[in-house]
C-alpha positions as CSV (number, residue, x, y, z in Angstrom):
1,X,98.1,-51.7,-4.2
2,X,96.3,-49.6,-7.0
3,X,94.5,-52.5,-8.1
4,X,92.9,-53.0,-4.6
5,X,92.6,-49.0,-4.5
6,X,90.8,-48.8,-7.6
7,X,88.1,-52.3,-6.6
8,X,87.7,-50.1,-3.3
9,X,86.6,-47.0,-5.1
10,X,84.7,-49.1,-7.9
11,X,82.6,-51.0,-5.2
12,X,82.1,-47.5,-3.8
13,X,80.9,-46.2,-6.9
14,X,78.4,-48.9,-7.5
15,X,77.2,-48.6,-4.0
16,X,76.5,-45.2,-4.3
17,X,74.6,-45.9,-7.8
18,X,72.4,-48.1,-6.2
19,X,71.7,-45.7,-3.5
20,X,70.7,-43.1,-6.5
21,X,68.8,-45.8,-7.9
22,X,67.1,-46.1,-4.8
23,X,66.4,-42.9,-3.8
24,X,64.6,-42.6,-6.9
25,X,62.7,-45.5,-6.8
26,X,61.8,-44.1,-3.2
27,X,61.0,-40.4,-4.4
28,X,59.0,-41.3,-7.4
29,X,56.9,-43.3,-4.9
30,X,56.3,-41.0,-2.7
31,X,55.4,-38.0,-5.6
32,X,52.4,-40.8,-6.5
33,X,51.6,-41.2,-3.1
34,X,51.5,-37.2,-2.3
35,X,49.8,-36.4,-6.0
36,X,46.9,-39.1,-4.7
37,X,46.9,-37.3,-1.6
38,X,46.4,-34.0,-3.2
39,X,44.0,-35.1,-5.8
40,X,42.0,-36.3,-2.6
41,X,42.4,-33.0,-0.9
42,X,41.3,-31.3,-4.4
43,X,37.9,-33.6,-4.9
44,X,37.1,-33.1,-1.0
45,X,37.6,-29.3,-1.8
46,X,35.5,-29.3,-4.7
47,X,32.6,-30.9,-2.2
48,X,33.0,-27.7,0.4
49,X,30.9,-24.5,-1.0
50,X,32.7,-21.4,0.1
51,X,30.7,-18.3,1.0
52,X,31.0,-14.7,1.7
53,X,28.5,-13.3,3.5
54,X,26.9,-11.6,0.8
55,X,26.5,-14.9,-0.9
56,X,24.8,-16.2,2.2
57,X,22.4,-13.3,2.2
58,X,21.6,-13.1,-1.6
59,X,21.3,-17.2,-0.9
60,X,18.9,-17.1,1.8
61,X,16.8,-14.3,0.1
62,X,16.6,-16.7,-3.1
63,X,15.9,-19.5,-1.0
64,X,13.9,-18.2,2.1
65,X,10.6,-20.0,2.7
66,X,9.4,-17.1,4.6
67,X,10.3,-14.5,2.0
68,X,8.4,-16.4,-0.4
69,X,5.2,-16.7,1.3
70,X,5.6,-13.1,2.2
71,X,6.0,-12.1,-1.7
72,X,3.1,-14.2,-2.3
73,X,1.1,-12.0,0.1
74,X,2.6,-9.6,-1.1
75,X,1.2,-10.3,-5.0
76,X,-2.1,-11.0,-4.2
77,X,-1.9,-7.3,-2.5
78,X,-0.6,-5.7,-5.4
79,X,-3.2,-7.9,-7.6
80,X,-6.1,-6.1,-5.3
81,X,-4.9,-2.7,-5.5
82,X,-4.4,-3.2,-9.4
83,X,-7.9,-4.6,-10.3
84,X,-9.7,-2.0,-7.2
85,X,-11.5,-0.2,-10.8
86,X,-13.6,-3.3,-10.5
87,X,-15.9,-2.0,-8.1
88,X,-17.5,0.3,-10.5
89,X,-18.6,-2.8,-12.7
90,X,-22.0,-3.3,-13.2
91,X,-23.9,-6.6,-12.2
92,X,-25.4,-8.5,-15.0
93,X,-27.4,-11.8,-14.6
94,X,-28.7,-13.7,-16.8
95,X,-30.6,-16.6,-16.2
96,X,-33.6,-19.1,-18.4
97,X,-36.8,-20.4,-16.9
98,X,-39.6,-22.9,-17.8
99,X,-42.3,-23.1,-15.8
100,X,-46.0,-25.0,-15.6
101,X,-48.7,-23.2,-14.4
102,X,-51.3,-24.9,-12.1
103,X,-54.0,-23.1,-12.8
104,X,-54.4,-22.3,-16.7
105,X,-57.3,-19.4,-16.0
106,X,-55.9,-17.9,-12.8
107,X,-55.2,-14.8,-14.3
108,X,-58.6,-14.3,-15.6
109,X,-60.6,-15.8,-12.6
110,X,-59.1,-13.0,-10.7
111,X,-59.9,-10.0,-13.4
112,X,-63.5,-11.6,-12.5
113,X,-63.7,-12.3,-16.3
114,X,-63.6,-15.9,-16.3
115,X,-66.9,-18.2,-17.5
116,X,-66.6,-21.8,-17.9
117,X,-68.8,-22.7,-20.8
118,X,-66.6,-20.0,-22.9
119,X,-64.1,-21.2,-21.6
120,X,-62.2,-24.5,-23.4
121,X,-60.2,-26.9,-21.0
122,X,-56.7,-25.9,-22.4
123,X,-54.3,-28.5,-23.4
124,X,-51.6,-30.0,-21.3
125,X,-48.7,-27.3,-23.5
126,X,-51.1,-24.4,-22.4
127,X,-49.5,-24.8,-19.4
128,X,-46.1,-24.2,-19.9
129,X,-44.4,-21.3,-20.4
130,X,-40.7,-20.1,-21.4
131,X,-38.8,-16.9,-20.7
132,X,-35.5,-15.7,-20.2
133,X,-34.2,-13.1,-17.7
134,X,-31.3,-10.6,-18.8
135,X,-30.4,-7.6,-15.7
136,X,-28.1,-4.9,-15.7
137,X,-27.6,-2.4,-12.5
138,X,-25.1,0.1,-11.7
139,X,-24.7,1.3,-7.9
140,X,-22.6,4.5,-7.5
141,X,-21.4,5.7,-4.1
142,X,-18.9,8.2,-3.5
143,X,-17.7,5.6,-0.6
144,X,-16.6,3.5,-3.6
145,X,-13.5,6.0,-4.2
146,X,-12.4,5.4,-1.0
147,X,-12.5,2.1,-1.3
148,X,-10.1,2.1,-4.0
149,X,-7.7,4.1,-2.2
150,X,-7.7,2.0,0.6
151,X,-7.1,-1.0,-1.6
152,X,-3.7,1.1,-3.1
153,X,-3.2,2.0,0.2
154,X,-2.5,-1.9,1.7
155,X,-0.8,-2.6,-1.2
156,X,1.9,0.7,-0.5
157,X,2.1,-1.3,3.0
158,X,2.2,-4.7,1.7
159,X,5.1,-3.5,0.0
160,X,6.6,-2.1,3.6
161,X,6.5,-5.4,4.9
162,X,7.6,-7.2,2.6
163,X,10.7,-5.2,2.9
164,X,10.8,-5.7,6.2
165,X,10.5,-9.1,6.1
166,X,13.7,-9.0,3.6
167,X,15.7,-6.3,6.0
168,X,15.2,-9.0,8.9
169,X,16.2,-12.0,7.1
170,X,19.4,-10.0,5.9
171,X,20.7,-8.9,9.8
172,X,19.5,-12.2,10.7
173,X,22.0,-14.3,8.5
174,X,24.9,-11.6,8.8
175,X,24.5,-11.8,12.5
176,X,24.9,-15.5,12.1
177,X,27.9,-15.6,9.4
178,X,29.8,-13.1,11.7
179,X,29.3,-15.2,15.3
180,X,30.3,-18.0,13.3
181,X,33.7,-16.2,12.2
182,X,33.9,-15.5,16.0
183,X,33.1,-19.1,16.5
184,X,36.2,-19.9,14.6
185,X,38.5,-17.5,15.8
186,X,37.6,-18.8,19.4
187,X,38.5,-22.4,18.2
188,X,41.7,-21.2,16.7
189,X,42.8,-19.9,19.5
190,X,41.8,-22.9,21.7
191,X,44.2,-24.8,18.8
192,X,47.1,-22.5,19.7
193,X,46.7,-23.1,23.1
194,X,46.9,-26.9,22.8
195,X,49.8,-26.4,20.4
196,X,51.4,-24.3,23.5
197,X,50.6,-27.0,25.8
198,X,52.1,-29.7,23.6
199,X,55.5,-27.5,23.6
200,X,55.2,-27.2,27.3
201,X,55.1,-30.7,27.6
202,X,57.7,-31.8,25.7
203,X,60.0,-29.1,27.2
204,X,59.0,-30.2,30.6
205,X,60.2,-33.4,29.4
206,X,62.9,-32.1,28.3
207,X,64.0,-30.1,31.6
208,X,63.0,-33.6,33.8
209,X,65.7,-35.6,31.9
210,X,68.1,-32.9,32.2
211,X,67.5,-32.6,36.0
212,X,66.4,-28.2,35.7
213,X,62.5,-29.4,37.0
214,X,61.3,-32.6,39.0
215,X,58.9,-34.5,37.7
216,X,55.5,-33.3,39.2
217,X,56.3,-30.3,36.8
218,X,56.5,-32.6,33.5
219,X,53.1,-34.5,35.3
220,X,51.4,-31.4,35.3
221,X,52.5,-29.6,32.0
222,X,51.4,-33.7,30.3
223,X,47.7,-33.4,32.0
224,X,47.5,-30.0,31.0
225,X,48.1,-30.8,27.7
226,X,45.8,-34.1,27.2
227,X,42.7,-32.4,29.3
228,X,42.6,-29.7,26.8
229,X,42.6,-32.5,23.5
230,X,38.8,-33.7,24.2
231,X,38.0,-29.6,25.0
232,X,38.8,-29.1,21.5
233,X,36.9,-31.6,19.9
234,X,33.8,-31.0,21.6
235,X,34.2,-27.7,20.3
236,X,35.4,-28.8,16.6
237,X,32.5,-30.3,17.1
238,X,30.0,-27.6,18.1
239,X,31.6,-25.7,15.3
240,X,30.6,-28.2,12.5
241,X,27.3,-28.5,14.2
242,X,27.0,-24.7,14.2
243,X,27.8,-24.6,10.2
244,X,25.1,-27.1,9.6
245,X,22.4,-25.0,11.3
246,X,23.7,-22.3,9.3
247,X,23.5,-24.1,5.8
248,X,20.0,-25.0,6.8
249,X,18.7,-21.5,7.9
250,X,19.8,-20.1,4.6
251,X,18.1,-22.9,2.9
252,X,21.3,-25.0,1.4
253,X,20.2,-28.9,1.0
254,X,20.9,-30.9,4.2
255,X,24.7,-32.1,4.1
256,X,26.4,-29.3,2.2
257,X,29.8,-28.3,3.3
258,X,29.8,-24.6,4.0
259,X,33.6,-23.1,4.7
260,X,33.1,-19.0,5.6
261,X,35.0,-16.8,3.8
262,X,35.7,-13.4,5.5
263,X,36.8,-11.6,8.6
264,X,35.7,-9.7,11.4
265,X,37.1,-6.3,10.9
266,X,34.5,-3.6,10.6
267,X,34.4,-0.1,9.2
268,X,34.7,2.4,11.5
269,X,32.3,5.1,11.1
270,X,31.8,8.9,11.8
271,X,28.1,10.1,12.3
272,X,26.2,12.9,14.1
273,X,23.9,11.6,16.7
274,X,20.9,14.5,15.5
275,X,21.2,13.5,12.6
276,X,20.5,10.0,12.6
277,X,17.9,10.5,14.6
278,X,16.4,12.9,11.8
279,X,16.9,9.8,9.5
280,X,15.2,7.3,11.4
281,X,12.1,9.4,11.8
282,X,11.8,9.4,8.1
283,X,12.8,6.4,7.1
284,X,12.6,3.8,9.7
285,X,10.0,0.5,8.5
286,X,8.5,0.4,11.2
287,X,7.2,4.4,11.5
288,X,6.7,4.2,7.8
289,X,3.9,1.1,8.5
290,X,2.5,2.2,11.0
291,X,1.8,5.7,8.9
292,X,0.3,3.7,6.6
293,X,-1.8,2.0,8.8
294,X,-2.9,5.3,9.9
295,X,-3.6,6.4,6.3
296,X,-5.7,3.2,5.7
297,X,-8.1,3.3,9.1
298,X,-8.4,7.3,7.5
299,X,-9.7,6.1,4.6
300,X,-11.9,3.6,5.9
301,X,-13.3,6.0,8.1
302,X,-13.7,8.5,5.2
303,X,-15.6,5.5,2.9
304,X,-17.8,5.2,6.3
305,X,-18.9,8.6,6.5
306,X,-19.5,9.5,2.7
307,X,-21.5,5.9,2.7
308,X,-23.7,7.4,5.5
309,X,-23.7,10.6,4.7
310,X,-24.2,10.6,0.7
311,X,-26.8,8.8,-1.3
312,X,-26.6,6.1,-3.2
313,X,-27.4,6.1,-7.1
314,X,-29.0,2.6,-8.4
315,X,-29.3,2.0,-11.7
316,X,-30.7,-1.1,-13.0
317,X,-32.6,-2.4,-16.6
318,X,-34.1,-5.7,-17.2
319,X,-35.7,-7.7,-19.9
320,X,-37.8,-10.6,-19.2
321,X,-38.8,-12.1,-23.0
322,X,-41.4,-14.5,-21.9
323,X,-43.1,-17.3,-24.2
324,X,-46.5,-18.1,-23.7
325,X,-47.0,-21.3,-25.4
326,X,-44.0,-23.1,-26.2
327,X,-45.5,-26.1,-26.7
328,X,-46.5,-24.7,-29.9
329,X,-43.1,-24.6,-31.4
330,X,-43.9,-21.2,-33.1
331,X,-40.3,-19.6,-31.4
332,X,-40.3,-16.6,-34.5
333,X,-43.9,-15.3,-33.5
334,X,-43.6,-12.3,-32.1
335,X,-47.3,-12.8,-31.2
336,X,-46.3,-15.4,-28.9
337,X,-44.0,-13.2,-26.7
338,X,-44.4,-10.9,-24.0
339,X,-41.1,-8.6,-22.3
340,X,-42.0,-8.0,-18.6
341,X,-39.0,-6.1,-18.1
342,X,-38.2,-2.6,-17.2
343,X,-35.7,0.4,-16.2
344,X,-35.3,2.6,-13.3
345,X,-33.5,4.9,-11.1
346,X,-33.1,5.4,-8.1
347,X,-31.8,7.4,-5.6
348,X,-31.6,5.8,-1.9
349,X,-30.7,7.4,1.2
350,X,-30.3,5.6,4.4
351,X,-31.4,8.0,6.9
352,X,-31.4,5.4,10.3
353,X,-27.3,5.0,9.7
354,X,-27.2,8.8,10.4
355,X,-28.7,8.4,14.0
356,X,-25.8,8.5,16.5
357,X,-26.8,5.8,17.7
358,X,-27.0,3.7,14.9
359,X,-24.6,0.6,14.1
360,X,-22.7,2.5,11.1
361,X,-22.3,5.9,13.7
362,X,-21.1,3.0,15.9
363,X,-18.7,1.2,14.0
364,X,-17.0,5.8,13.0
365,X,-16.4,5.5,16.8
366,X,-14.5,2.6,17.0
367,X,-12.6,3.6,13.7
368,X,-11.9,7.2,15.3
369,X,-11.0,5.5,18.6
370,X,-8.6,2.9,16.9
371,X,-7.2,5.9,15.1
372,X,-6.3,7.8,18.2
373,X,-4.8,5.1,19.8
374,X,-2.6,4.3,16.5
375,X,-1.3,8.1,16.8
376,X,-0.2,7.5,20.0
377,X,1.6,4.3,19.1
378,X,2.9,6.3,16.7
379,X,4.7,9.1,19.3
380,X,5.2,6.4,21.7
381,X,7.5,4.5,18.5
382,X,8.8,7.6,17.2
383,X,10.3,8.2,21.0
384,X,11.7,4.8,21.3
385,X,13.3,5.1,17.8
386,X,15.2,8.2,19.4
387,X,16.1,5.8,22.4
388,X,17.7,3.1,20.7
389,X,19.5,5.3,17.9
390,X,21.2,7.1,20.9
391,X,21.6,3.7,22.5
392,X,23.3,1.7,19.3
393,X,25.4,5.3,18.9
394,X,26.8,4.9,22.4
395,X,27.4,1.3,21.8
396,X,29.6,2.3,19.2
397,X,31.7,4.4,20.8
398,X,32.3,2.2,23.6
399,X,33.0,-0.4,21.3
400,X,35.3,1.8,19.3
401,X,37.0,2.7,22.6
402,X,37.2,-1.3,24.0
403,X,39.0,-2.1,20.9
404,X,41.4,0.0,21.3
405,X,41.5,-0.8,24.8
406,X,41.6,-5.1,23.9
407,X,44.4,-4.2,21.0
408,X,46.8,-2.3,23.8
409,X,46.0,-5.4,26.3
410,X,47.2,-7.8,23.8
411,X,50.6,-5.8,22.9
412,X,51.4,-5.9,27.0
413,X,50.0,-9.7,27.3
414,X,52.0,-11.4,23.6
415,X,55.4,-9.5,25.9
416,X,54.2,-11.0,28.9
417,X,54.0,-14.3,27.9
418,X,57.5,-14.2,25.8
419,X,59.3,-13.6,29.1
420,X,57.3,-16.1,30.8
421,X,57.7,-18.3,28.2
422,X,61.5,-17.8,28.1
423,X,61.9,-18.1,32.0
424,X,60.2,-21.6,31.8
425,X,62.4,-22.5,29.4
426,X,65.4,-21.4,31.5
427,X,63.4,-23.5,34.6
428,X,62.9,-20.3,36.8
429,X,59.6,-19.8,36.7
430,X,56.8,-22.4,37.3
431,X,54.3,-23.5,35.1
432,X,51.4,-22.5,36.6
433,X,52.7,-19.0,35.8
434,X,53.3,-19.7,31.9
435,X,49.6,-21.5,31.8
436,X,48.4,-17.7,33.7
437,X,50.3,-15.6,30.9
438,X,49.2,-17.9,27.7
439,X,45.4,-17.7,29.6
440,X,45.6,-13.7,29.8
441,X,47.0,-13.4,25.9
442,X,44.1,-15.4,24.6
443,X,41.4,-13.8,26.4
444,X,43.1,-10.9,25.2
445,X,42.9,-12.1,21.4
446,X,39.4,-12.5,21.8
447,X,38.0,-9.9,24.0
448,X,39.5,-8.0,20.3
449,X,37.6,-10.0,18.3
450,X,34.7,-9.5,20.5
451,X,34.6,-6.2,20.6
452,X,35.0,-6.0,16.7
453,X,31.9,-8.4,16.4
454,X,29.8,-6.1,18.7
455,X,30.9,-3.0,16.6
456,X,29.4,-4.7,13.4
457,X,26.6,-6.0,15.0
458,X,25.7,-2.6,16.8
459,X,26.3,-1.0,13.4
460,X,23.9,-3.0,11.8
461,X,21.3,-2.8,14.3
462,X,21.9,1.2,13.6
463,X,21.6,0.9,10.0
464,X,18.7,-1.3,10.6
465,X,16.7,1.6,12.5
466,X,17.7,4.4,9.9
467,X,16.7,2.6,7.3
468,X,20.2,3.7,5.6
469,X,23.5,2.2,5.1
470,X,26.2,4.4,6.4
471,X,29.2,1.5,6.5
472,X,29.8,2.3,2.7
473,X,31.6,-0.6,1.0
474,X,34.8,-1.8,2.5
């Protein structure tokens, strides 16, 4: 009997070797099988480039087509305004002639000195002649001045531009890495709620088999949940779409994988309404341009007036070495040259520009008009700064407010849908209830979210017309 006891518990201990053996065999192939999946999931994550937003932003201003054809405008500005000293640099010419004469004696027939049996036929080099042509003048008008400061002038707004241009790109590429973020949050939640409708289902199938719900309510909870599968693929979808557009906007290469990194939770700030008013007056791009636009028409009707109303000084010197038989080849003969040149001065004065009438008194009316039209722009913008710094400061305190509002509707809607939730289990509520509560939580999630996106947004649209940043860092 111990013999057969002891080949019982031997087969039993070989048995459970082989098991051992097994198992191992087993586990060891699936730890290659998992460290091949997770050397996949490694190289795919290596192919995704992860961005904050301020890499997106420093990205886009690297990369921006826009932004670099606005610097290049930009540099050709700051290129004019640098060399506007050339105005005052005189005009030299220089310039070689060699001429034949067609009549040899003309200049004697007319002194009335001219007899023909004196009077040799010259030869064929007789007629030629060789001279050179060097000029120098120098025009001063005190208009020139202005010109140089009106040169400085579009560069100082060249430069406001630019930074606009920059500004606008920045807002423009948070805005869309933030309602992307909401983009996502909206397709999580769309996730839960198929995961919720997949645990309805099967709980429904559940309470069918054991009798607690007849089986429209398992048919219904089983559409719910396969209606809702293709929803959230069109908007997986839309969302990949979305990133793509994104990636191209900021100028990444067609194809790159873009994953956001960050959050919609914004900074909550504490500002005096007067005061940024007071900041936008002085700092806002747009009042700062178009001051400088009003500085520049100034100066251009300045250079207009002192143009009309100055003289001009002209100052000019010229030397004409002329050769009067260079057929002769005797070039060192000072004998055989002649200077026709000269200097001079002169003062001119255009009096028929100072007629009223005239087309430079006419051209100072249409600067003067342009510039009281531009100072009227320029209270009209002023006013409407006001308007929408009051406006984005409202917005912010009702946004402040509705987020508070949206985070007590989701404490009362997550314990609205537990007790639903548990009743359905229990089978004594109906499923069209549940489906109401879970429907109510999520647009309670995301009317949070939403109202955290429009308090960023607002708050950058504020910053945007101050000029400032008054977020801080969070």
């Amino acid at each position: 009997m111990k013999k057969i006891i002891s080949k019982q518990k031997m087969a039993k201990v070989i048995s459970l070797a082989a098991v051992v053996l097994l198992g191992t065999n087993v586990f060891a192939q699936t730890a290659d099988v998992s460290s091949e999946t997770a050397a996949t999931e490694a190289e795919q994550k290596e192919d995704v480039l992860v961005l904050t937003v301020e890499d997106a932003v420093e990205y886009s201003i690297e990369h921006s087509l826009s932004l670099k054809s606005s610097a290049l405008d930009l540099e050709l500005s700051k290129w004019k305004s640098d060399t506007s000293w050339n105005t005052f640099l005189p005009n030299v010419q220089v310039s070689g002639t060699f001429a034949r004469t067609n009549d040899y004696y003309s200049s004697v027939k007319l002194a009335g000195s001219y007899n023909a049996a004196f009077m040799p036929d010259p030869d064929e080099k007789q007629y030629w002649t060789a001279m050179g042509n060097l000029g120098v003048s120098f025009n001063f008008n005190a208009a020139m001045i202005m010109s140089m400061m009106t040169a400085k002038e579009s560069y100082e707004n060249g430069k406001i531009t630019y930074e606009q241009a920059v500004k606008s790109n920045m807002d423009t590429v948070r805005k869309l890495f933030y309602s992307l973020l909401l983009q996502q949050e909206s397709l999580k939640l769309q996730k839960d709620s198929l995961e919720n409708a997949r645990q309805r289902m099967n709980q429904a199938a559940v309470n069918y088999r054991n009798g607690y719900v007849p089986q429209i309510q398992y048919l219904q909870a089983q559409v719910a949940y396969e209606n809702m599968v293709p929803t959230i693929e069109k908007a997986e979808l839309a969302m990949k779409q979305s990133l793509d557009t994104f990636s191209f906007v900021i100028g990444l290469p067609v194809g790159t994988k873009v994953e956001l990194k960050g959050e919609i939770e914004p900074v909550y700030v504490d500002v005096d309404v007067e005061q940024l008013i007071s900041l936008a007056k002085e700092n806002n791009l747009e009042i700062k341009s178009l001051k400088s636009s009003l500085n520049s028409l100034k100066l251009s009707k300045t250079s207009l007036d002192l143009s009309t109303y100055t003289p001009s000084l002209s100052v000019s010197w010229a030397g004409q070495p002329t050769m009067l038989v260079p057929g002769d080849k005797n070039w060192g003969n000072k004998d055989n040259w002649v200077d026709n040149g000269s200097f001079s001065v002169s003062l001119v004065w255009n009096l028929t520009n100072m007629l009223p009438w005239s087309s430079s008194r006419t051209s100072a009316k249409e600067i003067q008009t342009n510039l009281e039209k531009l100072e009227l722009s320029m209270k009209t913008l002023e006013r409407n700064t006001e308007l929408e710094v009051r406006k984005a400061y409202d917005t912010l305190k009702q946004c402040k407010q509705a987020i508070e509002t949206s985070q007590r509707n989701i404490d009362l809607s997550q314990k609205s849908y537990n007790m639903t939730w548990q009743a359905y289990r229990n089978g004594t509520t109906e499923y069209l209830n549940l489906v109401e509560a879970q429907t109510q939580l999520n647009q309670a999630k995301f009317s949070l979210i939403n109202e955290k996106f429009n308090y960023m947004t607002s708050l950058m649209d504020l910053e945007t017309l101050i000029n400032s940043k008054i977020s801080g860092d969070k």
